[in-house]
Every structure is written in structure tokens, then in C-alpha cells.
VEXDREN-2710 file (C-alpha; in Angstrom, 1 decimal):
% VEXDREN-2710
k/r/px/py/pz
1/UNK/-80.2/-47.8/-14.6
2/UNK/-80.1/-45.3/-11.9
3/UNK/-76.6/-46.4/-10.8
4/UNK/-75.1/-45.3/-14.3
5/UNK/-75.5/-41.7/-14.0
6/UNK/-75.4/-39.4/-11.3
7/UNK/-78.1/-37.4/-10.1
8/UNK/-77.1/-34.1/-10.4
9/UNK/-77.6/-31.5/-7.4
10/UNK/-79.1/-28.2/-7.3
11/UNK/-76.9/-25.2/-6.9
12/UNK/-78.3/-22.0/-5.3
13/UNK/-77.1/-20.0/-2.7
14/UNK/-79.9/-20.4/-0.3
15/UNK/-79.3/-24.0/0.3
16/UNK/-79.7/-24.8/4.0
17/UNK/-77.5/-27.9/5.0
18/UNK/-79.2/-30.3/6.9
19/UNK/-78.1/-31.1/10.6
20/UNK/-78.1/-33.9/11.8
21/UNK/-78.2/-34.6/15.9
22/UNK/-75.9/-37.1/16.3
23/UNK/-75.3/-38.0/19.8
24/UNK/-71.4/-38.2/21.0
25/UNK/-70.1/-41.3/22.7
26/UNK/-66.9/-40.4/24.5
27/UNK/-65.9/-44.2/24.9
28/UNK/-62.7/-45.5/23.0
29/UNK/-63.8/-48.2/20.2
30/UNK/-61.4/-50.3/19.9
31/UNK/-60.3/-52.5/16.7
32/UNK/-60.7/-56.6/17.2
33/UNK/-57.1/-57.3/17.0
34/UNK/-55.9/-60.5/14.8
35/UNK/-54.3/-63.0/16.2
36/UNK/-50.5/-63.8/14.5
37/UNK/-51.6/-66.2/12.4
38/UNK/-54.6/-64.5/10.9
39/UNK/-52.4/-60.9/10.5
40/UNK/-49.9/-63.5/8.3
41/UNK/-52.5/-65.2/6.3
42/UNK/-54.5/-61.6/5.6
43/UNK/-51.0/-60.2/4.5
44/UNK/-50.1/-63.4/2.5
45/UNK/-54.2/-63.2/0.8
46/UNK/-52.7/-59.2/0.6
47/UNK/-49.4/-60.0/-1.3
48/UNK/-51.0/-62.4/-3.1
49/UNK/-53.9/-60.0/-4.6
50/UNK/-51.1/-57.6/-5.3
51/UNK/-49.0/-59.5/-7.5
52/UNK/-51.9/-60.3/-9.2
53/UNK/-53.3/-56.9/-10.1
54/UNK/-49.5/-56.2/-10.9
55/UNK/-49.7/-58.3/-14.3
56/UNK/-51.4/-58.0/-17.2
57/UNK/-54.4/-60.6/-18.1
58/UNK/-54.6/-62.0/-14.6
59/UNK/-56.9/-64.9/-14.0
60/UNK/-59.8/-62.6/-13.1
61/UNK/-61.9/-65.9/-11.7
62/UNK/-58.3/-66.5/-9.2
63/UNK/-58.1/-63.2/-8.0
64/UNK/-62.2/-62.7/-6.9
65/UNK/-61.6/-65.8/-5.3
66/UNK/-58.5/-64.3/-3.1
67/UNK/-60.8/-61.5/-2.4
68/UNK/-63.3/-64.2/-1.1
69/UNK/-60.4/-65.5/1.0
70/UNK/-59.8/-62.2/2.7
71/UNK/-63.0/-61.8/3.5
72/UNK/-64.0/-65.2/4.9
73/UNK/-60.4/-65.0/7.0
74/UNK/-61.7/-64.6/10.3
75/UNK/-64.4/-66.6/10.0
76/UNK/-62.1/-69.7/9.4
77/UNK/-60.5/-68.8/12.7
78/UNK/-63.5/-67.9/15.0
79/UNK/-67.2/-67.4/14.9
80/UNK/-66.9/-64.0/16.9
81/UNK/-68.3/-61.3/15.0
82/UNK/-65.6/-58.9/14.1
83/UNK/-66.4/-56.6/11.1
84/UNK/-69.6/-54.8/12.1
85/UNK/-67.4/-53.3/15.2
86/UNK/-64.1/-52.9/13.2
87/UNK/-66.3/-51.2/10.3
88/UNK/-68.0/-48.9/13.0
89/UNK/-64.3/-48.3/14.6
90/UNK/-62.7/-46.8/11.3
91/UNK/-65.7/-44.8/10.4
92/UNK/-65.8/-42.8/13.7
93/UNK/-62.0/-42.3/13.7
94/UNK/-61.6/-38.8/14.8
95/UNK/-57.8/-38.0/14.5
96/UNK/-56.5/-36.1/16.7
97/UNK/-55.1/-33.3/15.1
98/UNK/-54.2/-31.0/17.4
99/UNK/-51.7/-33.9/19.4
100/UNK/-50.0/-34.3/16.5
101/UNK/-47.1/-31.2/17.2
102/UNK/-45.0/-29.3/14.3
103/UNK/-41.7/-31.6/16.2
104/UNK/-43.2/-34.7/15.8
105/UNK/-43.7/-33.6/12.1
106/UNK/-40.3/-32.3/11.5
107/UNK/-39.2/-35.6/12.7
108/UNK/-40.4/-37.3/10.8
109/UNK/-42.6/-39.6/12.9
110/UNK/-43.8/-42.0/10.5
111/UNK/-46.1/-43.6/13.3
112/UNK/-47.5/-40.0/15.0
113/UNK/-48.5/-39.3/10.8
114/UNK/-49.9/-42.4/10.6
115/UNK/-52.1/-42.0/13.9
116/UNK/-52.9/-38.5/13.0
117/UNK/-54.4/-39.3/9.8
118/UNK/-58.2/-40.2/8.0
119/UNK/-58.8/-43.7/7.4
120/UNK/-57.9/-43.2/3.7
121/UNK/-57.5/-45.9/0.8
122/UNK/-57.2/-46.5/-2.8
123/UNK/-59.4/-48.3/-5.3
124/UNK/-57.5/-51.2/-6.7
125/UNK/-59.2/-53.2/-8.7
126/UNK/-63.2/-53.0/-9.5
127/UNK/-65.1/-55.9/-11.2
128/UNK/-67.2/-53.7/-13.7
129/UNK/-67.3/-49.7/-15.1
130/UNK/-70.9/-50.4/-13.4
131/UNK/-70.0/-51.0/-9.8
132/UNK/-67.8/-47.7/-10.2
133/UNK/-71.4/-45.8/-11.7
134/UNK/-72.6/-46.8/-8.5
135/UNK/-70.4/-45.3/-6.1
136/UNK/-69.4/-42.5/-8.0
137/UNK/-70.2/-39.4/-10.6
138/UNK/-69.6/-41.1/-14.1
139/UNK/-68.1/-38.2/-15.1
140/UNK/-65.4/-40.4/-16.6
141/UNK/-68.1/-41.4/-19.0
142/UNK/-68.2/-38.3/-21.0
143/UNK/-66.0/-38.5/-24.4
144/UNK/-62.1/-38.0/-24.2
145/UNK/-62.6/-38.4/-20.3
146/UNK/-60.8/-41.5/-18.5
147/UNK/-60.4/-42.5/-14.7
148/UNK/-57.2/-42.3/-13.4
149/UNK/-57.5/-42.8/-10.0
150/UNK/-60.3/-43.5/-7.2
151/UNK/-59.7/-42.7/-3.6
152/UNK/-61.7/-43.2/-0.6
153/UNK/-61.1/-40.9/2.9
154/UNK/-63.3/-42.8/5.8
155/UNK/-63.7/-40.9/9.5
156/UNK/-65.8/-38.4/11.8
157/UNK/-69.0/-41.0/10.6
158/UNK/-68.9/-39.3/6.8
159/UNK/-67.9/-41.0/3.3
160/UNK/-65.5/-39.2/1.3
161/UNK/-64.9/-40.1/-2.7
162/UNK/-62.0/-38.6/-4.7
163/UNK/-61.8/-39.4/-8.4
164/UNK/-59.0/-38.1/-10.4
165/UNK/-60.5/-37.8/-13.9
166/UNK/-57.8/-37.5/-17.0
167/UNK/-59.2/-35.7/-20.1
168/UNK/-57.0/-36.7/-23.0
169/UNK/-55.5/-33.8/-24.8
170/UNK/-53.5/-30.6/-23.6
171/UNK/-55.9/-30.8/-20.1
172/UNK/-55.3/-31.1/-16.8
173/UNK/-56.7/-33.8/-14.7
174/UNK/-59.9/-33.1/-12.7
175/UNK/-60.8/-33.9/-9.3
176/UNK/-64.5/-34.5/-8.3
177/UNK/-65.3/-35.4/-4.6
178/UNK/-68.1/-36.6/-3.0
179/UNK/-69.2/-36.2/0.5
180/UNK/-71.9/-37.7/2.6
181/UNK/-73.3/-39.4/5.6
182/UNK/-73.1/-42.9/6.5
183/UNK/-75.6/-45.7/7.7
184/UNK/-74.6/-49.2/8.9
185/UNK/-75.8/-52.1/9.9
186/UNK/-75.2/-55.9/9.6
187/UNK/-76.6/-58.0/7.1
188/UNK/-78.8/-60.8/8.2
189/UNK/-79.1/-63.9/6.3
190/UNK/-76.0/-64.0/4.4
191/UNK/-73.6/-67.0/4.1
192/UNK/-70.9/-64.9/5.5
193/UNK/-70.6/-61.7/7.9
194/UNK/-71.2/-58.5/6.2
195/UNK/-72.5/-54.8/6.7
196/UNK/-74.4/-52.7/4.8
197/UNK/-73.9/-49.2/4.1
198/UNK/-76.1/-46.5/3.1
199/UNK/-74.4/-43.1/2.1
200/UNK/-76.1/-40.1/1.5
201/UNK/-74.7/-37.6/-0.8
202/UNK/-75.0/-33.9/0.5
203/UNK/-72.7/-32.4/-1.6
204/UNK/-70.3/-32.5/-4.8
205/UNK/-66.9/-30.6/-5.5
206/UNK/-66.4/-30.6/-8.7
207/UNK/-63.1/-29.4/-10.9
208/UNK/-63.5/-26.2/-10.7
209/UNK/-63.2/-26.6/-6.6
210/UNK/-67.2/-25.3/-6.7
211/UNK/-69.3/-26.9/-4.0
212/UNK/-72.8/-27.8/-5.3
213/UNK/-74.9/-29.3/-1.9
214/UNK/-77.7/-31.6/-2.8
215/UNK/-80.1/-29.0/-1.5
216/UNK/-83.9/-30.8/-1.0
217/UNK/-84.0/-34.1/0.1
218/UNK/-85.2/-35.9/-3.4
219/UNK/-81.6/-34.5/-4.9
220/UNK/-79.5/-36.6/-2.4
221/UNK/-78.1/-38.9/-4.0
222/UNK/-78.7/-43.0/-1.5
223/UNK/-75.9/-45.3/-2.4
224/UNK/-76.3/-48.7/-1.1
225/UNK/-72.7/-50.8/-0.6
226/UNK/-72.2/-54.7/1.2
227/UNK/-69.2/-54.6/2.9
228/UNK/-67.4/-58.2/3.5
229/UNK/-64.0/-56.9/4.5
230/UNK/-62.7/-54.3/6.4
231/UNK/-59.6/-53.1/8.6
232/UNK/-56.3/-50.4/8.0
233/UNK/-55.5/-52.6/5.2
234/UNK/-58.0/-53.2/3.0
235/UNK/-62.0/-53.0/2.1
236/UNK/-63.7/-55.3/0.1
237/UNK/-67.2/-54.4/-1.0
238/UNK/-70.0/-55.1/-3.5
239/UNK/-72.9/-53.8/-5.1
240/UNK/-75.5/-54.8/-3.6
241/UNK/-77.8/-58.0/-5.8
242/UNK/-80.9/-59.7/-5.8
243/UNK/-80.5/-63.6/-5.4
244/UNK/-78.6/-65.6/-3.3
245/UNK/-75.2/-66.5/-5.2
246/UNK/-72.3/-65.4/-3.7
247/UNK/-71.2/-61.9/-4.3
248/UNK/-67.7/-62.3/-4.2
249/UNK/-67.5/-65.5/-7.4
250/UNK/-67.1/-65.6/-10.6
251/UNK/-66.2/-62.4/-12.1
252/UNK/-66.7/-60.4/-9.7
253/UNK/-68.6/-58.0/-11.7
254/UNK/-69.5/-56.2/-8.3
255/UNK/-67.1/-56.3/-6.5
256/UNK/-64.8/-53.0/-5.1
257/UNK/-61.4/-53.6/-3.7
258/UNK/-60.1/-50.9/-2.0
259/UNK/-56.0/-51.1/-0.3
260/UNK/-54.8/-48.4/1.9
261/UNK/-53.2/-45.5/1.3
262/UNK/-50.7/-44.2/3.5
263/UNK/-49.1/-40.8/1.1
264/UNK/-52.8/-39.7/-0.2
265/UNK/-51.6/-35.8/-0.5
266/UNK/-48.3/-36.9/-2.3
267/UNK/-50.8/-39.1/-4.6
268/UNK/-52.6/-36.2/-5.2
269/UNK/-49.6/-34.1/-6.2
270/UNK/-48.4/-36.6/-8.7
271/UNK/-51.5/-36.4/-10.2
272/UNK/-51.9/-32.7/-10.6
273/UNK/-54.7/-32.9/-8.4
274/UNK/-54.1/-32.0/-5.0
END
């Protein structure tokens, strides 16, 4: 399928990157805050997930199910409609960099970092080598190549995917990132609130650090993701499927589940691929 390998972009060195107008709203989003109980179930559904993922053979149909929970959280508490403006929050997170002072670092300021940085989180459990085709290269496809690690850096409306590749042997690891634009919008119809995303892949950096930009219009590469889940903590998404069963059931062969990651460059360094 289409999904299992990526569409490869043109190089050429007179490429001429698309603009696009965007128009820039100076009001403050703010996130829908959770009430105390919710924040203690989500980091109960949280703790819960992690423990899981933390030993071997877990009950697969358990842990989609715990997923399912954290998604349909707020909806067992309200019938406000919280993730479409919570989604739209953390993908137009513009940091601000230049308030965040040499002292502050020096300090050690845990909470001025934590301001100061992307949106950024780790992929921590996927249903299917599929539903990671979809989203990313399959690079990790070619022989004696293995993913190690999968990141995801949200913010200033773009998408931002990191995979660490490991090629066994005497190699070093390789780092391919993926940038593009993003589209959302809710999902209408669906037993539970959701948003869809549409990212556009301009460009790829591949492991040699070289830039390759998609170029014409027919190589950008349109990636189609339901969201069911989002907030500083966590994203839950799926691959989007024809019929009407519930996404997030059974094996969760579509299914992404992405936790934050607070120490992404230290991450990086670890795995040789900063």
C-alpha cells in the first residue's frame, strides 16, 4: 500500500519552498484545564499504561483498552468539547525563546526549561509496523536496519518526526526527520470526540544531515492521522479506517501512543544521534 513506503523527494538545488500566508492571531490560547479528579484518573490510566508497556507479553487487548480509557476520560466527566482546542493549543505553541535568560539556565530552572521548550514526545507503544509505515520513512525496513526510537516535536503549526534508526553491525545509528505542515479539524460522526490531521511533508533530513525538500506538489508526501487524545502528557492517535468499529479495540493494530518527553536532546545524546 502507499502507506508502506515513502515517497521519495526530489533533490535539486532550484527547489523553491512554498509559502504559505498564514495569518497571525496574537490572542493567548489557552489549555482546557482538568479538574482534580480527571488530572488523577488520566495519571492513574497514565501509570497504569506504563507498567504495562514495562513487561514483557503484556495483555495487548488490556492495554488498547487503557488507551481507550484515556481517551474517553473527559467525556465521562463533561460533554464540553475539549481536545479540538487543546490539540490547536499545543500545535501553535510558540516558546518563547528569547525570555528564557542564560541565569535562569544556569539555575537550573526546571519549570522556565520546561516553558521554554517544543511540545515534544516519545512513541511508546504502536499497534502494527504498518501504522509506523504511515507516519514515517520505512527506512527501518531495509535489511540489517531496526528502529530504535521514534520521536515527535509539535509547535509553530508544523509536525516534526525523529526516528533513530540502528543498523546492526560496527554502524552508527541514523537519524531521519521529517518536517511538514499541519491541518486540523474535528471529526464528525464519530462515537467519541476526535480530530483529524493532515500533514504535509515538505522536506526530509536524512543521516547524512542532507535536506531533500519535496520540491513540486505531487512529491509531498499527505499523511492522514485521528487523534483521540491529546494534552502535555500524552497523544493517542490512529490510522485512519474505513467502517465504523471502534479504532481504539481489539488489537489495536492502528493505534500510536505517544508519552512526553521532557530530556529530548539528552535522548538524542544517548543514542548517538543528536
Amino acid at each position: 500500500s502507499s502507506s508502506d513506503v515513502f515517497v521519495s523527494f526530489e533533490s535539486g538545488n532550484n527547489k523553491k519552498k512554498k509559502k504559505n500566508k498564514r495569518n497571525n492571531n496574537n490572542k493567548s490560547k489557552q489549555l482546557i484545564t482538568m479538574s482534580a479528579e480527571q488530572t488523577s484518573q488520566m495519571d492513574e490510566l497514565l501509570e497504569r499504561i506504563t507498567e504495562m508497556l514495562g513487561t514483557t507479553n503484556c495483555n495487548v487487548s488490556e492495554l488498547v483498552s487503557n488507551i481507550a480509557s484515556l481517551a474517553d476520560l473527559n467525556a465521562s466527566f463533561s460533554n464540553d468539547q475539549v481536545l479540538l482546542p487543546t490539540l490547536k493549543s499545543i500545535l501553535s505553541t510558540r516558546p518563547p525563546r528569547s525570555s528564557y535568560t542564560a541565569s535562569a539556565k544556569d539555575d537550573g530552572d526546571e519549570e522556565s526549561k520546561k516553558k521554554n521548550q517544543q511540545p515534544s514526545y516519545r512513541l511508546a507503544w504502536v499497534g502494527s509496523d504498518s501504522a509506523i509505515c504511515h507516519v514515517g520513512t520505512s527506512l527501518h525496513k531495509v535489511p540489517l536496519a531496526r528502529l530504535q526510537e521514534m520521536y515527535l516535536l509539535l509547535g509553530y503549526g508544523r509536525w516534526e518526526l525523529l526516528e533513530v534508526i540502528r543498523i546492526l553491525g560496527p554502524f552508527p545509528n541514523v537519524r531521519n526527520t521529517l518536517k511538514g505542515d499541519i491541518n486540523v479539524e474535528k471529526i464528525r460522526g464519530s462515537m467519541r470526540e476526535g480530530a483529524k490531521l493532515e500533514i504535509s511533508y515538505l522536506s526530509m533530513i536524512d543521516g547524512t544531515g542532507k535536506e531533500i525538500l519535496a520540491g513540486k506538489e505531487d512529491n509531498v508526501k499527505v499523511v492522514e492521522l485521528d487523534v483521540w487524545f491529546a494534552n502535555e502528557k500524552a497523544i493517542v492517535c490512529s490510522v485512519p479506517k474505513d467502517g465504523e468499529d471502534d479504532p481504539l479495540s481489539g488489537d489495536g493494530s492502528n493505534v500510536l501512543f505517544f508519552v512526553a518527553e521532557e530530556n529530548l536532546d539528552e535522548e538524542l545524546e544517548k543514542l548517538r544521534a543528536a
